[in-house]
N, C-alpha and C positions, 0 to 999 in steps of 0.2 A: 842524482840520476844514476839509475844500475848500468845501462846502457843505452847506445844509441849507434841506429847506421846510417850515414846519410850517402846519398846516392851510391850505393855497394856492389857492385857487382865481381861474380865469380866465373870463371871461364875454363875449365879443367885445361889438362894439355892437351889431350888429342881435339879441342877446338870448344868442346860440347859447353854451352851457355849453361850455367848451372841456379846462378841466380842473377838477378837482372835490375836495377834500379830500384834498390831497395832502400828507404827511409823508415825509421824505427824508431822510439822513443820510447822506454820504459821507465819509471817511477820507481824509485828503494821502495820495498814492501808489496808492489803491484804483483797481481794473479795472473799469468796472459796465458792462455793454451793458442797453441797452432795444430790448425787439420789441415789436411788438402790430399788427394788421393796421393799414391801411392809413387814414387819420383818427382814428387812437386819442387822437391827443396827443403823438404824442414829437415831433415839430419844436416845438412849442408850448413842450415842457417843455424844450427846450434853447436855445430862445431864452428864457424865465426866467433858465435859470443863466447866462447868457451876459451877463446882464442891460438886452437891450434891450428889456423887455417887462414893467410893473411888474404883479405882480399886483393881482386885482379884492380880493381878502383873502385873510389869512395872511401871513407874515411869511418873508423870505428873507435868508439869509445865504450872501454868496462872500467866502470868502480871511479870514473873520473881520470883514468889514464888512458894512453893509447900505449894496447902493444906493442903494437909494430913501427914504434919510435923509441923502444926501451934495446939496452941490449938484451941478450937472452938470461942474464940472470935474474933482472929485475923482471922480465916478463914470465919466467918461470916461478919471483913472488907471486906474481898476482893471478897467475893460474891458481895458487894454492889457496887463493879467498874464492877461489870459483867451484863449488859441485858439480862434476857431471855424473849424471846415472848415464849406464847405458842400456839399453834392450834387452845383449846378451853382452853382461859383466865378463871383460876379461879377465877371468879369475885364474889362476895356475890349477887344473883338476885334484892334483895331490897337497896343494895350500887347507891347511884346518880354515874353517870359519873364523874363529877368534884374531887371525892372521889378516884374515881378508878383511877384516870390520879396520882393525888397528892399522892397515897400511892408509885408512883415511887422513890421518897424520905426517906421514911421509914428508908431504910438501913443507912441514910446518918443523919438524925434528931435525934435530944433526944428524947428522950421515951414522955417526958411529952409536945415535941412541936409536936411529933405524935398522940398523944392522942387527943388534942385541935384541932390537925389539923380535924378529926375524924366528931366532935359535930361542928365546923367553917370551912370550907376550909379557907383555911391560903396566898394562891397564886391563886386567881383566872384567875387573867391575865396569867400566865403562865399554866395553865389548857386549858385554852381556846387559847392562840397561838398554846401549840401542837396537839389540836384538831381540829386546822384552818387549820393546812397542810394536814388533812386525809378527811376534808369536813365538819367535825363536829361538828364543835363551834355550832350548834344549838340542838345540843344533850346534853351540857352541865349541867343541872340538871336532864336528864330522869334519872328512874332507869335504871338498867340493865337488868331487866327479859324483857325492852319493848324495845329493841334492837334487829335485825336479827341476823344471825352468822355471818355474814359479817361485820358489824359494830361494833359487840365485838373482833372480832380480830382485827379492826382499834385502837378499846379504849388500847387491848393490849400493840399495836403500839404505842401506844399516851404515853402512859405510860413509857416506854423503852424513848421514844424521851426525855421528860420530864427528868427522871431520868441523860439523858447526863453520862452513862456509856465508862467505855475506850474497851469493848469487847461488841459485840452484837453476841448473839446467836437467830436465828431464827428457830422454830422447827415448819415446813408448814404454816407458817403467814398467805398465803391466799389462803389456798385451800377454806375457804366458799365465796368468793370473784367470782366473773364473770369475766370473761377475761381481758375486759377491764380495769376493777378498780385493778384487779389483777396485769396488765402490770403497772399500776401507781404509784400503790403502793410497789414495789420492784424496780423501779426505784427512788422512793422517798429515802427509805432506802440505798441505793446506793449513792445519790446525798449524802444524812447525813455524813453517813460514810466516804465518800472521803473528802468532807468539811472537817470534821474535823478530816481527818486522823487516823480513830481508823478502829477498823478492825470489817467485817461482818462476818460468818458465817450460812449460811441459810439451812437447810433438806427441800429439794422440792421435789414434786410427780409429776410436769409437766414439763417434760426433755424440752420441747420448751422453758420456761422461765428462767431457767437454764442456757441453752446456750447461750440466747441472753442476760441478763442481770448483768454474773458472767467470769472474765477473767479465774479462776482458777474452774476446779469440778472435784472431786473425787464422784467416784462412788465403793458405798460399797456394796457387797454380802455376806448374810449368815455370818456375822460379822468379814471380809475381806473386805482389802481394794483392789480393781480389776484395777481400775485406776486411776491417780493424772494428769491430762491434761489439757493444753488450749483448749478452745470450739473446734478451728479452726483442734486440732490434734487428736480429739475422731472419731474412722470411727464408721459405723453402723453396722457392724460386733460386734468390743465392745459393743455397746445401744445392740444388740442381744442377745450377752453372759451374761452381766448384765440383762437382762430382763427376763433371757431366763423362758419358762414354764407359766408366766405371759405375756400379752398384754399390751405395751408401754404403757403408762398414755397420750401419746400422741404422733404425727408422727413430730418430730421435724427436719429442717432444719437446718444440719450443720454449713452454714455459719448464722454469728448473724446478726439479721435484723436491720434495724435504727428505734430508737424511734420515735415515731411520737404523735403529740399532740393530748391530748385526755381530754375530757367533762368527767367529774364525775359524775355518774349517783347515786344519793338520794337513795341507799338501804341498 
């Protein structure tokens, strides 16, 4: 099992319920996307599995451990089996690329082969293959601040791949992404992930790539979970109730489309 929450709930400090009676159960290797409009909870719930966020009550388990019964060094291992992308990569603006790909390792190096790696990139070859999958071996020395939003959530990506974590968490990978590069690049993550059998988890705001890209999505409200289905068994009565009050992110077809070859367009 990659993970699991059983009865969860999160409660910030100033009171505000954040998530709420949450059971989860995910499979090594499984695909699951989460939508749900916009404050629902899914950054919330993927920083849980991520585990830098201990729940208010309920009980969590990653990789077959519980964090929050480790001290902090062993819970800081098993951060380092865990991927997170984020939206917008905290990346340092004046860090080279090749810097930001190789700090994927971080978790996993000694202190003093992370440090050298810092002033040397230490793996350039492996820098530049996982920036070969996203289009970007030629971005490999820019900084970061001369990069679009689009391309720093590729670098994110890069990073994650690099790393060769056993959980990937994705929190809106490409929402600064164009459709196209967008369908690409979440099929890219897909492809990785089934390769090598580890498990995805993605928070997406475009219920169309959702559907067509993820066998399993739960859709969460108001930090509920509303529904845990195959693409093929969510009607649009649910996408309604889920959405409801808010305007789809987009007019999504039920059935999943077929991937079709696509040119990576340089932005």
């Amino acid at each position: 099992m990659s993970c699991s929450l059983n009865g969860v709930e999160l409660i910030h400090a100033n009171g505000q319920v954040a998530l709420s009676g949450i059971d989860l159960a995910v499979k090594t290797g499984e695909r699951v996307a989460i939508i749900g409009p916009s404050g629902a909870g899914k950054t919330t719930l993927l920083r849980l599995l991520a585990g830098n966020l201990p729940p208010s009550s309920g009980h969590i388990s990653l990789l077959d451990q519980h964090p929050w019964q480790l001290n902090t060094r062993h819970r800081q291992q098993l951060r380092a089996r865990i991927g997170l992308i984020h939206q917008a990569p905290p990346l340092p603006p004046r860090q080279r690329v090749v810097t930001a790909v190789l700090a994927g390792k971080l978790g996993q190096w000694s202190l003093g082969k992370s440090l050298l790696s810092l002033i040397y990139p230490l793996d350039i070859p492996g820098a530049t293959a996982a920036l070969a999958r996203l289009d970007l071996a030629d971005k490999l020395y820019e900084r970061c601040d001369q990069l679009s939003g689009g391309q720093l959530q590729r670098v994110g990506i890069a990073r994650v791949l690099y790393q060769s974590p056993e959980l990937i968490l994705a929190d809106e990978p490409v929402s600064a992404m164009d459709p196209v590069l967008a369908d690409h690049t979440l099929s890219l993550l897909n492809e990785e992930t089934s390769r090598r059998g580890i498990t995805l988890l993605a928070s997406l705001h475009a219920v169309d790539l959702a559907l067509s890209h993820f066998p399993r999505i739960i859709g969460v409200r108001a930090g509920q979970v509303m529904f845990d289905l195959a693409p093929e068994a969510i009607s649009g009565a649910q996408l309604d109730a889920l959405y409801a009050n808010e305007q789809l992110p987009t007019l999504p077809s039920l059935v999943a489309r077929p991937q079709a070859s696509v040119q990576i367009p340089r932005c």
